[in-house]
N, C-alpha and C positions, 0 to 999 in steps of 0.2 A: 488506572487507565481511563481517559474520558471515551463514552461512548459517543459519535456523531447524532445517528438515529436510530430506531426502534429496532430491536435487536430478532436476527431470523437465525437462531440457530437451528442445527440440523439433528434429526432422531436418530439415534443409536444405528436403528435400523434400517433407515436412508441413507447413512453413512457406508458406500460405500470403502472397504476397504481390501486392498488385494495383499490375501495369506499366502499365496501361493512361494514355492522360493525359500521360505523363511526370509521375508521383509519384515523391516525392524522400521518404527518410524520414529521420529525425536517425542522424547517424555513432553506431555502434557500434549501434544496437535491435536490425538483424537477428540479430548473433553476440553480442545481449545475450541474447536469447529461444532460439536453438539452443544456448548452455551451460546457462540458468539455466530457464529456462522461464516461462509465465504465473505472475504470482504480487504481490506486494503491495512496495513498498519503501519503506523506513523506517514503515511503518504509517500512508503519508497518500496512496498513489496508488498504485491496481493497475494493471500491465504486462500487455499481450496482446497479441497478433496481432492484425493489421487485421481491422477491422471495417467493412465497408462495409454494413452492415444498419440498424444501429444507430440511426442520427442521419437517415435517408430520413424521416420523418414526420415532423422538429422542425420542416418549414417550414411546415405548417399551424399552430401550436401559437402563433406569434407571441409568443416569448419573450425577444425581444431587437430594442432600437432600432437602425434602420438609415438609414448618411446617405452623403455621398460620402465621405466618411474610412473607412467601415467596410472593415475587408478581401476581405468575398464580404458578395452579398445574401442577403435572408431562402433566396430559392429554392435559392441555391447551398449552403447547407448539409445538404439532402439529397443532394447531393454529396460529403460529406467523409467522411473514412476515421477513424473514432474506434481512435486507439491506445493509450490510459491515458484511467483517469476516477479523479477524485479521492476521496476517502472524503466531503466534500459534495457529490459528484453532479457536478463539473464535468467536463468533456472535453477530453482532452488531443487534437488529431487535426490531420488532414494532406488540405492541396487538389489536386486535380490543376493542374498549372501554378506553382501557389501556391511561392517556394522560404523562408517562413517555419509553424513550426507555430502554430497556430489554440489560442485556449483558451476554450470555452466554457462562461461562466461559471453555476452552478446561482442564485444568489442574487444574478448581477451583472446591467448592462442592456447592455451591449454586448461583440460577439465581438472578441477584441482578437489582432493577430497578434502573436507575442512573439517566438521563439528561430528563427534560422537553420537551416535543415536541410540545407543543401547542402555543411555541408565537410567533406571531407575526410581523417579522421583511421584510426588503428588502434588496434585496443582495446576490449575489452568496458569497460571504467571509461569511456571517455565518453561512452557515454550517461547513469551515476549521475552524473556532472558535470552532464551537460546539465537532470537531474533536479532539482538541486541548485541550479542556478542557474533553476529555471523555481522554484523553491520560495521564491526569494528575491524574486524578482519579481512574483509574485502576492501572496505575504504581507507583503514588504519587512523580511524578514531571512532571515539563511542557516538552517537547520536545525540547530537545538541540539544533537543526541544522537548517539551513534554510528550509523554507517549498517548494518541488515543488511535481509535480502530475506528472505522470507516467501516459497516456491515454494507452488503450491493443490497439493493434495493431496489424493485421493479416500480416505483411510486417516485422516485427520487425524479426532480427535473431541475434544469440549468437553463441560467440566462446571461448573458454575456453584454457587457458595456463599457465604452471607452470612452476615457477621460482624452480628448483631443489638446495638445500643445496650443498654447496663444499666453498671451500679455495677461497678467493678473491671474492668471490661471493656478488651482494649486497644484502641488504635485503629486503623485498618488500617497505617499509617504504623510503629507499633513491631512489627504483625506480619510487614508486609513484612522487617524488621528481624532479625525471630528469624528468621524463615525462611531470609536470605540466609545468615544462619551456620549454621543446621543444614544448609541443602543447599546448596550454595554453587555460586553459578549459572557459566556459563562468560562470562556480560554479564548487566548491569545498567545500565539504564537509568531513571531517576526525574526527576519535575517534579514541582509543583507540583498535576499532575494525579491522576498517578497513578504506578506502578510496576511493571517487569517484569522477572521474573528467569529467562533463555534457559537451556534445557540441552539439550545435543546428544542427552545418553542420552535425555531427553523428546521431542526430535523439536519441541520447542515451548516453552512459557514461562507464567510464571505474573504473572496479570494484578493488580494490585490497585487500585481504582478509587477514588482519592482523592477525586476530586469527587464520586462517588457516595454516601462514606463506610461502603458494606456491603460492597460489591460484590467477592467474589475470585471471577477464574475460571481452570481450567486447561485447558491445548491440548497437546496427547499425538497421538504417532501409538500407531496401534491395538498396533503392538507393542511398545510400554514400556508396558503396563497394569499392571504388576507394580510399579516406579515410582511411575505414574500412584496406585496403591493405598496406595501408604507416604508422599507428600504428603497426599493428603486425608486419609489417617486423621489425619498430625500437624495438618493445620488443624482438623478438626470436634473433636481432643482441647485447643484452644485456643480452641477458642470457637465457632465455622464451623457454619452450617447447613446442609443441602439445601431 
């Protein structure tokens, strides 16, 4: 799994976790989160520490149909422990009692229990499995690209620049293209979407937003600004605006 930037995992002893219940959480999160830390993976589901704040006021909010199949009622979901939420807003999270994780869905109409929490195993890699396979089964295929993790980072900064439409102009797609040979990333990942090229020295990666068709942006930690200065000059001398 490629790492983005400098890795902030959390101490044992930082790590909050709530015993109460008998809560059960998926094999490998706790000594996923004490190596790696809160942070984002594959770019479709941030990782954190239980949350039991988070989700106490969804039961007012009546977002989701509930029948005798459902796995907890309306009310018992201000009960649950939100552990990952998806980049559309859904929740990845955990019941007390409950020995399956919960995925509630942002744009769906019922909370569905999905993956097992209760086996067993050793290894930070299986929870990115368990990842892997909750990714398969909410969308109904496995995950296209290479796997890396994104740690949050209170250092990280972002700059945003747009390649403007005109006559001779390239299009984001050729200039993701030059770029990856002028600077040549340590990963590259591309769709149909868009385009990103990792570099360690960056601490981060450079964005290009295919669907958007303007859209580049770059993610630097504060100390590769020097770097961070010799990309965007070569994209604004290629076309790139602020």
């Amino acid at each position: 799994m490629y790492i983005v930037s400098r890795l902030n995992g959390i101490s044992h002893t930082s790590l909050k976790l709530y015993k109460q219940d008998v809560i059960s959480y998926p094999a490998g999160y706790q000594r996923f989160l004490e190596q790696y830390g809160a942070g984002t993976y594959r770019g479709w589901i941030d990782v954190y520490p239980p949350d039991a704040e988070v989700l106490k006021p969804f039961p007012q909010y009546d977002l989701w149909e509930h029948d005798e199949d459902s796995p907890i009622s309306q009310e018992q979901i201000g009960q649950c422990i939100a552990i990952g939420t998806s980049v559309d807003g859904d929740f990845l999270a955990v019941y007390p009692g409950l020995s399956q994780l919960l995925w509630l869905p942002r744009h769906g109409e019922r909370v569905t229990a999905l993956l097992p929490v209760a086996e067993k195993r050793e290894g930070n890699a299986d929870y990115t499995l368990l990842l892997d396979e909750l990714y398969r089964q909410v969308y109904g295929s496995p995950p296209g690209e290479a796997a890396y993790y994104e740690p949050w980072s209170e250092t990280r900064n972002h700059h945003f620049l747009r390649l403007p439409p005109g006559e001779n102009q390239l299009s984001l797609q050729e200039l993701s293209a030059m770029c990856s040979v002028v600077f040549q990333p340590d990963l590259k990942i591309e769709n149909q979407y868009g385009c990103r090229l990792f570099y360690r020295e960056l601490g981060g990666y450079i964005r290009f937003n295919y669907a958007n068709r303007q859209e580049v942006a770059i993610f630097y930690e504060h100390s590769a600004v020097e770097l961070f200065n010799t990309i965007s000059q070569w994209l604004v001398s290629k076309g790139c605006r602020s």
